[in-house]
Legacy VTK file of the C-alpha trace (Angstrom):
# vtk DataFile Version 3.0
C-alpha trace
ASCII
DATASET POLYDATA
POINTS 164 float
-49.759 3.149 40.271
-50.424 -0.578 40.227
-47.861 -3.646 40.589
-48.182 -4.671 37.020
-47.676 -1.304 35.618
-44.088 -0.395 37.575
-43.497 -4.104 36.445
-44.257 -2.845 32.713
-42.403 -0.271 33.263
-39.278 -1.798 34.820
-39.447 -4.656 31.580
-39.663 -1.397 29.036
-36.617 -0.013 30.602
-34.699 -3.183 30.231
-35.864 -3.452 26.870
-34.725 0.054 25.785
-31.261 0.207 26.742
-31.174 3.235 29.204
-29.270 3.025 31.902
-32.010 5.174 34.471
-35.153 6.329 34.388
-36.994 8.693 37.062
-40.863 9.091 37.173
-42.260 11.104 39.502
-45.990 11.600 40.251
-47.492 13.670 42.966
-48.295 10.319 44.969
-45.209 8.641 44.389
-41.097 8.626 42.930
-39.753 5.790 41.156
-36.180 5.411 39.724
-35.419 2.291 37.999
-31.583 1.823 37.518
-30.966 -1.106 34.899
-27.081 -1.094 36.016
-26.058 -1.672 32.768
-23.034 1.204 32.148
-23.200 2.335 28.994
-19.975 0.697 26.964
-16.920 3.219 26.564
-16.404 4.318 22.955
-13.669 2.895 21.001
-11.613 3.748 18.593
-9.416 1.397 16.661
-7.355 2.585 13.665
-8.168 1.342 10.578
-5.908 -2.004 9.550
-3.073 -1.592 7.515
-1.896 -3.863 4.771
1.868 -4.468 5.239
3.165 -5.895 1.918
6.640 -7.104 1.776
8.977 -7.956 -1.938
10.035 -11.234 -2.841
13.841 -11.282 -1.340
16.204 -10.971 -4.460
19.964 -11.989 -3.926
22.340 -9.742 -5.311
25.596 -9.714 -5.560
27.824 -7.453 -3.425
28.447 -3.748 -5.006
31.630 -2.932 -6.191
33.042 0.968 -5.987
32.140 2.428 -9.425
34.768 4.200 -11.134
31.983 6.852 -12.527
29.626 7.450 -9.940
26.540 9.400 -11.047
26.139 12.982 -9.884
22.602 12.765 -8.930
21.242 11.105 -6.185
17.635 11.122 -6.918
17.637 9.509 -10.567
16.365 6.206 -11.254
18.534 5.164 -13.660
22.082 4.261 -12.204
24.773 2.163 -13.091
25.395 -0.660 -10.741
26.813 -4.127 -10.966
24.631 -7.312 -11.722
25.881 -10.835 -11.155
28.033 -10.586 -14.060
26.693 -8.006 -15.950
28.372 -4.895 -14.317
28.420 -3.374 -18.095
24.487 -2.789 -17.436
22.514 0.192 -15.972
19.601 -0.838 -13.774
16.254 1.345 -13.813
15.184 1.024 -10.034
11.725 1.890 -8.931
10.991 5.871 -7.857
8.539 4.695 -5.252
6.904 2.297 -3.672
4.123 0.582 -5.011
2.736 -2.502 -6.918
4.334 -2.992 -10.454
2.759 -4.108 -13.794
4.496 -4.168 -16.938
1.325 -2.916 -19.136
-1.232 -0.569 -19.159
-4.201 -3.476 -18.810
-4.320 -7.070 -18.155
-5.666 -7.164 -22.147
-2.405 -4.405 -23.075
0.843 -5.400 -24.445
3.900 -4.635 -21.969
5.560 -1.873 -22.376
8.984 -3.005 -22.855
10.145 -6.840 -23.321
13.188 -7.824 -23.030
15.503 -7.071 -25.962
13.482 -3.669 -26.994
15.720 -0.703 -27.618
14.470 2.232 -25.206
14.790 5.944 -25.212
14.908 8.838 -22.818
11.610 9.301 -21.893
9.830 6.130 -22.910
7.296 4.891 -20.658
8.979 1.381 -19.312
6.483 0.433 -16.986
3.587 1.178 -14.125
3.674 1.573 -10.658
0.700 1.868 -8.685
0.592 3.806 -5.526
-2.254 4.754 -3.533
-4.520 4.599 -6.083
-2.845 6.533 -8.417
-1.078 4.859 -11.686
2.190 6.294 -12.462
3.788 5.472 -16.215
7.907 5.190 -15.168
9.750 6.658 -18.152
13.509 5.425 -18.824
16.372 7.760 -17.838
18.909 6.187 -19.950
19.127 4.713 -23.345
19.907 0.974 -24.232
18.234 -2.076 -25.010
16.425 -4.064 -22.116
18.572 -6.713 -20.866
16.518 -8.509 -17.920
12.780 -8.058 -16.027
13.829 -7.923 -12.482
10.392 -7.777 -11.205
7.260 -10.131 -11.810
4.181 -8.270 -13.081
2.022 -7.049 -10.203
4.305 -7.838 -7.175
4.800 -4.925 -4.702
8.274 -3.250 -5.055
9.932 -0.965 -2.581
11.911 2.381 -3.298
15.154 2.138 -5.480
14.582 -1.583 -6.239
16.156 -2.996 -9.591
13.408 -2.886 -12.282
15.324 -3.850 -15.003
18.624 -4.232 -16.798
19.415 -1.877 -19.429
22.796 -2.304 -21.942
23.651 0.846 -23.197
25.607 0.420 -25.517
LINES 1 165
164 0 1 2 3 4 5 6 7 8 9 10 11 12 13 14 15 16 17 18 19 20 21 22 23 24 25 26 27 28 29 30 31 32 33 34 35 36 37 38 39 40 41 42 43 44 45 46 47 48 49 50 51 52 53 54 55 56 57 58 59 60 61 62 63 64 65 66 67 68 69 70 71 72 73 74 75 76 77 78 79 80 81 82 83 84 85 86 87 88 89 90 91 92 93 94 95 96 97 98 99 100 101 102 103 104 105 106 107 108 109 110 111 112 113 114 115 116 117 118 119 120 121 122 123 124 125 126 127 128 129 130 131 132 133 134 135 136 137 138 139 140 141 142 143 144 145 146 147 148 149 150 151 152 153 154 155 156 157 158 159 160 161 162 163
């Protein structure tokens, strides 16, 4: 084997991003060794996207005289500012809120629009997924707590809703 051809050979292996190579003829043995390790695998998890609420000021909460029975609804009675008369629909989940079905779609509920059990009052998006929020209580919308498509955290006011 000639001087230029282990040179070649030596450039090739460079080139080609091996770490070692071993050639072996009955005349002679070369190893070339580029000392390049080869890098360690890593694994990095995937970003997440940490989305926060605007921060709302609310008033203090006052004992309620008739709590409700179930924990889990979304519809409970708690005081606003003034308005302790009103029921507040708070959010099931979290998500991102919009008020309509499409940017092109009226909103579901405005304020001063009687609602019934069961009427869709808005959607929140989570994971993909678009969930229509039905009311739990009957009334006529009093106040849009939330701006359309802002993130909203579990059990936060959606809106206030006078029963009577």
């Amino acid at each position: 084997m000639k001087l230029t051809e282990i040179q070649d050979l030596i450039k090739f292996v460079s080139k080609s991003g091996v770490n070692e190579v071993e050639l072996e003829t009955k005349e002679i043995k070369i190893v070339i060794k580029t000392g390049k390790q080869a890098a360690p695998m890593m694994y990095q998890a995937a970003p997440t996207q940490i989305t926060t609420a605007p921060a709302q000021v609310m008033a203090a909460p006052v004992a309620n005289p008739n709590p409700v029975s179930d924990t889990n609804t979304t519809a409970t009675t708690t005081p606003a500012s003034n308005d302790s008369k009103y029921l507040t629909i708070k959010s099931p989940m979290i998500g991102t809120f919009y008020r309509s079905a499409g940017p092109d779609k009226a909103p579901f509920v405005n304020v001063g629009d009687e609602i019934a059990v069961g009427k869709p009052v808005c959607i929140i998006e989570a994971m993909k997924l678009f969930n229509e929020i039905e009311s739990e209580v009957k009334g006529k919308i009093v106040k849009v707590l939330v701006d359309d498509a802002t993130p909203v955290e579990y059990d936060q006011p959606l809106f206030l809703v006078d029963p009577s």
